[in-house]
Biopython code that builds the backbone (N, CA, C, O; Angstrom):
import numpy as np
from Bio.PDB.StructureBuilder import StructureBuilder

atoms = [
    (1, "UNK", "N", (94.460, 87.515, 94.088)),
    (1, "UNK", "CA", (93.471, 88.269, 93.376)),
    (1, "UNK", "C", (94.125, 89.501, 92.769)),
    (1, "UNK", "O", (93.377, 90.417, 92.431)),
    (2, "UNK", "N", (95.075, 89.592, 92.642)),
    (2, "UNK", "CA", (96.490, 90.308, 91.548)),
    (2, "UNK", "C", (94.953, 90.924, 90.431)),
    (2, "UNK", "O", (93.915, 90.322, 90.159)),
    (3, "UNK", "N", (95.332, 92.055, 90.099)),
    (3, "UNK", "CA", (95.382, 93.079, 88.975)),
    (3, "UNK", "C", (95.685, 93.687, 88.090)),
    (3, "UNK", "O", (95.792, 94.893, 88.311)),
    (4, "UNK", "N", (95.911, 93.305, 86.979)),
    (4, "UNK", "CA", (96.859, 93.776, 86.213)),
    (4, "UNK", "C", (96.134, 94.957, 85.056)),
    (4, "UNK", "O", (96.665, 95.365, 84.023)),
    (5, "UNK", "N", (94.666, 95.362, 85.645)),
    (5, "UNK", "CA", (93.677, 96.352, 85.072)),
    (5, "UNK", "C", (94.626, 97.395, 84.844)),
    (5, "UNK", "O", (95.115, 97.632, 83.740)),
    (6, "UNK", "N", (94.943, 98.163, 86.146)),
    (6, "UNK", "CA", (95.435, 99.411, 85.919)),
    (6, "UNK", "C", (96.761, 99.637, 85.817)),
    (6, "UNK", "O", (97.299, 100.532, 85.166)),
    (7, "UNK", "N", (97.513, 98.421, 86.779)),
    (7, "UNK", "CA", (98.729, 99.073, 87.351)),
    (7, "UNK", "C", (99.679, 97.949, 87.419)),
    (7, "UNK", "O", (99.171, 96.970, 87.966)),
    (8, "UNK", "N", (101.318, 97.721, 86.905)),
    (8, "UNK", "CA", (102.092, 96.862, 87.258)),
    (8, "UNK", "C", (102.016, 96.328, 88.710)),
    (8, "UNK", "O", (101.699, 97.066, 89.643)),
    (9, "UNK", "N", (102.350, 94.884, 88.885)),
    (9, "UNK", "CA", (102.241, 94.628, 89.972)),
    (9, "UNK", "C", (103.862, 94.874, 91.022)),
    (9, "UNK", "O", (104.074, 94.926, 92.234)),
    (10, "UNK", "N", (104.694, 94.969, 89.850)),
    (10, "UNK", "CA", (106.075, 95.581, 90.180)),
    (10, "UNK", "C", (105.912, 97.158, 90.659)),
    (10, "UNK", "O", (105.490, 98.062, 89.937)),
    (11, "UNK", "N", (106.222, 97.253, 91.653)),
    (11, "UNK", "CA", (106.428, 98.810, 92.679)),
    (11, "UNK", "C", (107.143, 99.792, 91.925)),
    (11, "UNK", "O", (108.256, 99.417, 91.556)),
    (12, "UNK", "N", (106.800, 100.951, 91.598)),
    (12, "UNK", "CA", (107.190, 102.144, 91.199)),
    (12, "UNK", "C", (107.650, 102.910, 91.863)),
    (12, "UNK", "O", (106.819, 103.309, 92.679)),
    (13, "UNK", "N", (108.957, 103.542, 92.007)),
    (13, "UNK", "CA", (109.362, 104.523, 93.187)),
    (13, "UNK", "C", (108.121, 105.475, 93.378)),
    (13, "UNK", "O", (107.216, 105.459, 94.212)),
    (14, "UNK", "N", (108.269, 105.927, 92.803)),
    (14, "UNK", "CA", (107.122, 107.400, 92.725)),
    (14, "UNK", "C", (105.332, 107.038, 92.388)),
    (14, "UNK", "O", (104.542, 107.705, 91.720)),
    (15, "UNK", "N", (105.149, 105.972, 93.001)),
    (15, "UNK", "CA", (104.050, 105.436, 92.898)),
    (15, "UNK", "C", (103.273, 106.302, 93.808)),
    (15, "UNK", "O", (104.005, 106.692, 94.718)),
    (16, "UNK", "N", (101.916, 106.805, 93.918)),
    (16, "UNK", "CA", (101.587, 107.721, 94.870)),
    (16, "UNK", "C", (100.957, 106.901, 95.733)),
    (16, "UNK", "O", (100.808, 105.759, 95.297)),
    (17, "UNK", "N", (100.433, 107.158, 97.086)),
    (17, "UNK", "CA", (99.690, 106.418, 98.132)),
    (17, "UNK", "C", (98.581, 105.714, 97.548)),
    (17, "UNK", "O", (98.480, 104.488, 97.546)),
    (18, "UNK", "N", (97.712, 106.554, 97.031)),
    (18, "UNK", "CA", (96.959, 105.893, 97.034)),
    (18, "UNK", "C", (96.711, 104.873, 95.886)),
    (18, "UNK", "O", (95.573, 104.405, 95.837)),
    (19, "UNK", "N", (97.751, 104.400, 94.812)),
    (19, "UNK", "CA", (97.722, 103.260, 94.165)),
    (19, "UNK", "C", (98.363, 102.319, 94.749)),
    (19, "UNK", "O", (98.337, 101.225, 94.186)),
    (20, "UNK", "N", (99.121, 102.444, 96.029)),
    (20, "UNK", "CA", (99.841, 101.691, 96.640)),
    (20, "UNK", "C", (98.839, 100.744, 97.436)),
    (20, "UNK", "O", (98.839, 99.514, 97.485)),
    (21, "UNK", "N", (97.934, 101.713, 98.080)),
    (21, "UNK", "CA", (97.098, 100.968, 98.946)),
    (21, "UNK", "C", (96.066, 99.869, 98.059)),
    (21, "UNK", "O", (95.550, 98.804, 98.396)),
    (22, "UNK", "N", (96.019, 100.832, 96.482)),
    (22, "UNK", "CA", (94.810, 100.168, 95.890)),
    (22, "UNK", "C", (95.223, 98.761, 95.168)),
    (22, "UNK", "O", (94.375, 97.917, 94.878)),
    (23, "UNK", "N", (96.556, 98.609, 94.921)),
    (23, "UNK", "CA", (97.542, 97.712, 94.877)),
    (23, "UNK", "C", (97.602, 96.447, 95.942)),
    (23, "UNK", "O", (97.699, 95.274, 95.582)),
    (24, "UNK", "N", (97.537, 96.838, 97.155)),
    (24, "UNK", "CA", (97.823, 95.694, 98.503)),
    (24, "UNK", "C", (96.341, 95.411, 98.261)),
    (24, "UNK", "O", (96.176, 94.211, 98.042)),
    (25, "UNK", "N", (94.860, 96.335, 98.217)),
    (25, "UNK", "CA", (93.897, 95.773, 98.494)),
    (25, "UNK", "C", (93.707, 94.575, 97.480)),
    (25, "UNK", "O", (93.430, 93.458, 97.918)),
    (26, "UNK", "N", (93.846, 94.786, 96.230)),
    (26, "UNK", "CA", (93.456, 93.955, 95.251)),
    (26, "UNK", "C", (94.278, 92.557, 95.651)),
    (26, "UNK", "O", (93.681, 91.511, 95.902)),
    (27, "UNK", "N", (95.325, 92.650, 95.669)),
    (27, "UNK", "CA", (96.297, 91.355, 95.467)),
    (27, "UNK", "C", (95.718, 90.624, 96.967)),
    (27, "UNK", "O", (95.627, 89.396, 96.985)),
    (28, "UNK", "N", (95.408, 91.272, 97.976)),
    (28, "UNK", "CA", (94.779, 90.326, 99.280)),
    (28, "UNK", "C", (94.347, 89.169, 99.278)),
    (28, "UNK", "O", (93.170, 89.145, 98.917)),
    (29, "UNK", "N", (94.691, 88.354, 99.478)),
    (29, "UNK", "CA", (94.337, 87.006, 99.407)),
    (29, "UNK", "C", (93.201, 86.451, 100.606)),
    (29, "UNK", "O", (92.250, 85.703, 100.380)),
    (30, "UNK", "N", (93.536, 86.963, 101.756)),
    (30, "UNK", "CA", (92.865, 86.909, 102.979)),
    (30, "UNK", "C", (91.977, 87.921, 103.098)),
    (30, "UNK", "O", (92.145, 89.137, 103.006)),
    (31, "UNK", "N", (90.776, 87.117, 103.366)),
    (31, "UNK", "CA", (88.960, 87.578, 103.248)),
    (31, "UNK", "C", (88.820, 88.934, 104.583)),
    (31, "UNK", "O", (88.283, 90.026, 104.400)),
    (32, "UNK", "N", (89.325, 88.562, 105.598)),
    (32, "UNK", "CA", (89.541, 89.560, 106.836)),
    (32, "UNK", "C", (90.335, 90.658, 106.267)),
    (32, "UNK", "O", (89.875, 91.709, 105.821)),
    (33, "UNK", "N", (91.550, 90.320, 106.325)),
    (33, "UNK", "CA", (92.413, 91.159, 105.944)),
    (33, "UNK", "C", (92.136, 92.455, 104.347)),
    (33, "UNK", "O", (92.526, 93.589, 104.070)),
    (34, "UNK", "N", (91.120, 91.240, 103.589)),
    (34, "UNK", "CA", (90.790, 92.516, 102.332)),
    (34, "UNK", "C", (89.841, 93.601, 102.705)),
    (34, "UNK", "O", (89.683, 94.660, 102.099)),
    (35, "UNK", "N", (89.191, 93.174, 103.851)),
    (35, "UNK", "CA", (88.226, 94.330, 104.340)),
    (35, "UNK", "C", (88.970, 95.216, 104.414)),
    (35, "UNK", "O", (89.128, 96.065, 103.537)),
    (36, "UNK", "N", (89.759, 95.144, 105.861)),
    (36, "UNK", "CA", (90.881, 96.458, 105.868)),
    (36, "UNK", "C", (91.531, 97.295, 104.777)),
    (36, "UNK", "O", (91.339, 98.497, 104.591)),
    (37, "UNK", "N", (92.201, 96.615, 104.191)),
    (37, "UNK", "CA", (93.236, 96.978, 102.764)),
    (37, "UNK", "C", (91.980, 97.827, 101.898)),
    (37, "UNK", "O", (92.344, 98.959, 101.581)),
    (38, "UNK", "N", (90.921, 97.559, 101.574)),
    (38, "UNK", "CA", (89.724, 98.170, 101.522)),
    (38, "UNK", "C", (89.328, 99.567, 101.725)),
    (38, "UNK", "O", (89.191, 100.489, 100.922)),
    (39, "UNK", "N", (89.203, 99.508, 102.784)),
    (39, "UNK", "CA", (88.778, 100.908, 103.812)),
    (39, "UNK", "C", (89.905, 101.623, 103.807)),
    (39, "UNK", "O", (89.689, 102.808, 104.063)),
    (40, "UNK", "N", (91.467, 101.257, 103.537)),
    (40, "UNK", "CA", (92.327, 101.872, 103.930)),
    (40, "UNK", "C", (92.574, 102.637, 102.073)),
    (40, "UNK", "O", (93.020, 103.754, 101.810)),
    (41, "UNK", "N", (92.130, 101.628, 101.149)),
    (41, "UNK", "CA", (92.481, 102.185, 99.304)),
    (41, "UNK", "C", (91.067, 103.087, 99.720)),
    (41, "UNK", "O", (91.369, 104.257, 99.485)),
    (42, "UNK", "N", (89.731, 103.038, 100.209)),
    (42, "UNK", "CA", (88.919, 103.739, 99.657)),
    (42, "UNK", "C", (89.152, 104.970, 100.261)),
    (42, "UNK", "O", (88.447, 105.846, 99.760)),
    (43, "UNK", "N", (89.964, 105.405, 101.253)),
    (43, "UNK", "CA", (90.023, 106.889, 102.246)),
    (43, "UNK", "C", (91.184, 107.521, 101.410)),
    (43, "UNK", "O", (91.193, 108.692, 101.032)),
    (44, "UNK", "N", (92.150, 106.611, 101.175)),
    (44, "UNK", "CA", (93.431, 106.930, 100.431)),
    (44, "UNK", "C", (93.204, 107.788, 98.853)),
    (44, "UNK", "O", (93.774, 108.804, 98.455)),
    (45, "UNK", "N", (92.010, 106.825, 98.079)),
    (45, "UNK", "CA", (91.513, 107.628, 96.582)),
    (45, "UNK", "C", (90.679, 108.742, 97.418)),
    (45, "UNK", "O", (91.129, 109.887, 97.376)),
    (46, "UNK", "N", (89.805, 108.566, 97.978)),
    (46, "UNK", "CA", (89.240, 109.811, 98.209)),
    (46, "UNK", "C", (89.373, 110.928, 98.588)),
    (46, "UNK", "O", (88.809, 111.985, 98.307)),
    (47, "UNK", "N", (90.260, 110.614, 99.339)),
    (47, "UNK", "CA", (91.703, 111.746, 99.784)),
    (47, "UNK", "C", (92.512, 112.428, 98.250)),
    (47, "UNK", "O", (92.949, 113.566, 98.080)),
    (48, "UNK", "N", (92.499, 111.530, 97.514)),
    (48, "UNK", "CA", (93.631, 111.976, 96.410)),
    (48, "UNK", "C", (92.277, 112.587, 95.596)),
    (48, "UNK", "O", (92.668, 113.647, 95.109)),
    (49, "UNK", "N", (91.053, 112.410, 95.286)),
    (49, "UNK", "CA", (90.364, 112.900, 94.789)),
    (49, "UNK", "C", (89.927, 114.318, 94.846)),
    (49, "UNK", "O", (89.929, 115.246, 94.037)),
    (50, "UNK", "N", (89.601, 114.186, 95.916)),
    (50, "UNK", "CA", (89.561, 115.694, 96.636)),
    (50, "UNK", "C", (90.562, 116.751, 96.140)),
    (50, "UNK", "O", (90.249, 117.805, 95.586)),
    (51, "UNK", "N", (92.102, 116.229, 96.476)),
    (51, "UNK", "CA", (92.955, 117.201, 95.694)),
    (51, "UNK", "C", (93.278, 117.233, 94.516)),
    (51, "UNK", "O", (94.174, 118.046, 94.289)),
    (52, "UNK", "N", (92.799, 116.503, 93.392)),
    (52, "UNK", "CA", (92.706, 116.420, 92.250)),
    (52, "UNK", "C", (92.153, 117.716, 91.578)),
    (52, "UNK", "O", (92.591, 118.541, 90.777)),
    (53, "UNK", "N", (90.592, 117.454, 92.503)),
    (53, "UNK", "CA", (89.384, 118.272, 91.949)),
    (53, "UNK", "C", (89.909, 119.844, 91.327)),
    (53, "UNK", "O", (89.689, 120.512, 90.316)),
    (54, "UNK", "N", (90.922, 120.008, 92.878)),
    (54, "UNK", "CA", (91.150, 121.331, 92.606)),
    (54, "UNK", "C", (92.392, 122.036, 91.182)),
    (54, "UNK", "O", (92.752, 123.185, 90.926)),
    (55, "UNK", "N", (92.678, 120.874, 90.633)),
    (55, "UNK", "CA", (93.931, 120.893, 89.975)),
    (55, "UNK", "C", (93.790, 120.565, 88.185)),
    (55, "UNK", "O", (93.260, 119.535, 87.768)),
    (56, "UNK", "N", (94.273, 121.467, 87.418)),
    (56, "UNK", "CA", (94.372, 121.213, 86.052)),
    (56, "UNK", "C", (94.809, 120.365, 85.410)),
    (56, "UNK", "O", (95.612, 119.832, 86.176)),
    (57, "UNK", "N", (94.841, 119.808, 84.429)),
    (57, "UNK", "CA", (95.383, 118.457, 83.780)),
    (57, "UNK", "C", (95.364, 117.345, 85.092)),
    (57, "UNK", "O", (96.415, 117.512, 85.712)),
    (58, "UNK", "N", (94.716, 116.507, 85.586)),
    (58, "UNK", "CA", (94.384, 115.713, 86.117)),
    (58, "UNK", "C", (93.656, 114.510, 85.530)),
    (58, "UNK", "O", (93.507, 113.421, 86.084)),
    (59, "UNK", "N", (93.291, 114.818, 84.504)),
    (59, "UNK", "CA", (92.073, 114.070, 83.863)),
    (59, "UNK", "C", (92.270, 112.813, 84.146)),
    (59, "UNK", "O", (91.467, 112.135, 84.786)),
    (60, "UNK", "N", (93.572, 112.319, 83.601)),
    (60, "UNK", "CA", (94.243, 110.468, 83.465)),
    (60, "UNK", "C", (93.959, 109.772, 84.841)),
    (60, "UNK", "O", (93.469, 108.665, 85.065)),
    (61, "UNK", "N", (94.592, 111.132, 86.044)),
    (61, "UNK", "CA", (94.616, 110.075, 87.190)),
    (61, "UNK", "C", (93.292, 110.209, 87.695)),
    (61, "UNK", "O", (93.034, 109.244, 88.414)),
    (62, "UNK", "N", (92.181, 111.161, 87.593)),
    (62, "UNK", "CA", (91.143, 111.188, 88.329)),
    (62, "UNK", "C", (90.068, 109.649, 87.386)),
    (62, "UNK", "O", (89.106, 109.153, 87.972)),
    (63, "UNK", "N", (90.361, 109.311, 86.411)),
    (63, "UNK", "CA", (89.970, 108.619, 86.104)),
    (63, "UNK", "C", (90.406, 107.116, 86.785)),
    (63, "UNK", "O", (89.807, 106.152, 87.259)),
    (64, "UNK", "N", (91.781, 107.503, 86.546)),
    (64, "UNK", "CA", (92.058, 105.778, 87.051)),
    (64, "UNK", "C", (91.736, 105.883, 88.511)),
    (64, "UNK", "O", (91.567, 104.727, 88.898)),
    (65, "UNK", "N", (91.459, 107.290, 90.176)),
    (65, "UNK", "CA", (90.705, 106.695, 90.691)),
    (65, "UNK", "C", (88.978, 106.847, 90.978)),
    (65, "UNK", "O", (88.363, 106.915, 92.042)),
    (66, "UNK", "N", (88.518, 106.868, 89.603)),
    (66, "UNK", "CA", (87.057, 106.006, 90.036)),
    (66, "UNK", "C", (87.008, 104.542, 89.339)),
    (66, "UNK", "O", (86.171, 103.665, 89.553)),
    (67, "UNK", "N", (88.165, 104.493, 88.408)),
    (67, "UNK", "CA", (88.279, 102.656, 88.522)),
    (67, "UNK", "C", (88.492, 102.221, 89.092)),
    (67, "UNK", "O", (87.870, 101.160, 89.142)),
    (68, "UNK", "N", (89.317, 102.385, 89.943)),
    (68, "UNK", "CA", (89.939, 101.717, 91.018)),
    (68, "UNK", "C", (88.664, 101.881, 92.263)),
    (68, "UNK", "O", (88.142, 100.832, 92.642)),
    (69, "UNK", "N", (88.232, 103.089, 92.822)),
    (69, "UNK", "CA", (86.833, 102.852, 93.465)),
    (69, "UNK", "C", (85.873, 101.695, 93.067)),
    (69, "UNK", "O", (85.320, 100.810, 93.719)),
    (70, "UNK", "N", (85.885, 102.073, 91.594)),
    (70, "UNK", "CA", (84.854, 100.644, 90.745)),
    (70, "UNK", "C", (85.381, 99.791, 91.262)),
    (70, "UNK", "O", (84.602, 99.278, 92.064)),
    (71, "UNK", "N", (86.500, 99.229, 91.257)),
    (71, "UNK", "CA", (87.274, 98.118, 91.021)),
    (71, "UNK", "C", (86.905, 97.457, 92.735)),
    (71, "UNK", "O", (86.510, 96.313, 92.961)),
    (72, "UNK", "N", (87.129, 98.379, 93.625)),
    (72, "UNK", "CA", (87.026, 97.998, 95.193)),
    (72, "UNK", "C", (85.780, 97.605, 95.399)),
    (72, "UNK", "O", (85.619, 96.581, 96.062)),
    (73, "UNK", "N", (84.899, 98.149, 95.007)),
    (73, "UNK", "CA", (83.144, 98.448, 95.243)),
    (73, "UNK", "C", (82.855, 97.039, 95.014)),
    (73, "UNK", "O", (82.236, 96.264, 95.744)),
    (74, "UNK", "N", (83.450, 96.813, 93.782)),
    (74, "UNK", "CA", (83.249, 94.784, 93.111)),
    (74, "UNK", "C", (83.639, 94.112, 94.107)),
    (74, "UNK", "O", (82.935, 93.315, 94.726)),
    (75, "UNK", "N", (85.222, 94.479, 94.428)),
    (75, "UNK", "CA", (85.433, 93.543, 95.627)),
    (75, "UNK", "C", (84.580, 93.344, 97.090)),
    (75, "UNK", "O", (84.407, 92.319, 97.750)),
    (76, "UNK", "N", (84.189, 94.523, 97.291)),
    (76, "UNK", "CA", (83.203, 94.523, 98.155)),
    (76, "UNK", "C", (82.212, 93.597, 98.288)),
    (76, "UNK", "O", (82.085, 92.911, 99.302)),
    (77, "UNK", "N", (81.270, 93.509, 97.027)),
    (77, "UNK", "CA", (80.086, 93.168, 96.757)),
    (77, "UNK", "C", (80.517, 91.849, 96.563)),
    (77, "UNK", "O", (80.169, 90.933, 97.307)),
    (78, "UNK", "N", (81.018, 91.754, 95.910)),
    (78, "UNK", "CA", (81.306, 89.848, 95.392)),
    (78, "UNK", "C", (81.933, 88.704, 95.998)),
    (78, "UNK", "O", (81.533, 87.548, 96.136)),
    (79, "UNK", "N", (83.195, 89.376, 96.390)),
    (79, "UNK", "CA", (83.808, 88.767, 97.455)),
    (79, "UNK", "C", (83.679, 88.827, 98.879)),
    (79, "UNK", "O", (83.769, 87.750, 99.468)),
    (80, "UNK", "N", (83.437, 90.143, 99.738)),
    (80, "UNK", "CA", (83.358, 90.022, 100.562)),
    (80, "UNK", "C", (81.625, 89.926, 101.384)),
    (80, "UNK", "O", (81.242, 89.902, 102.553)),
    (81, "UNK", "N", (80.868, 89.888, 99.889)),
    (81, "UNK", "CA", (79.279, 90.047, 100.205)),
    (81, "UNK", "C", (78.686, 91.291, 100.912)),
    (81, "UNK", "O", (77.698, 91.294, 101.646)),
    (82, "UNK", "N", (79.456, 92.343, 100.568)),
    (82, "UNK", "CA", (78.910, 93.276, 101.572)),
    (82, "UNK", "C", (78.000, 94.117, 100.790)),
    (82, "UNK", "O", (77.367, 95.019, 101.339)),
]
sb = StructureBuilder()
sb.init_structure("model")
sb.init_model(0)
sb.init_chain("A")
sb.init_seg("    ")
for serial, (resi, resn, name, xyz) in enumerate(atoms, 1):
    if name == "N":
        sb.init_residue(resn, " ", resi, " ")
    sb.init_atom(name, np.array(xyz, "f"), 0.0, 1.0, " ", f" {name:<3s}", serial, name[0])
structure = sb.get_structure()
């Protein structure tokens, strides 16, 4: 279930946490296992959100994470029926 919305699926050194996590959740193949990967991208953006808020020129990444929130929320709902 690979993504190619936001982000190469090839690893970036300087990739920050929380596209990393939002990265493993998407590509999850296993229904158990995407829950986790899940909970672990949605604490990870929200975490990075938070310190965003406080910070100038941010605009690009605070956007890409409420897509990526979007993006999980779907997985949530569709795939995992929740």
């Amino acid at each position: 279930m690979a993504s190619q919305e936001f982000f190469s699926s090839v690893p970036e050194p300087d990739l920050p946490h929380w596209r990393v996590a939002y990265e493993s959740a998407v590509q999850e193949a296993d229904s158990i296992a995407l829950f986790k990967r899940i909970e672990i991208a949605e604490a990870a953006i929200l975490t990075r959100r938070d310190v965003l808020a406080g910070c100038e020129n941010t605009f690009a990444e605070q956007q890409q994470t409420e897509k990526a929130l979007t993006k999980l929320r779907s997985l949530k709902k569709y795939i995992l029926k929740f």
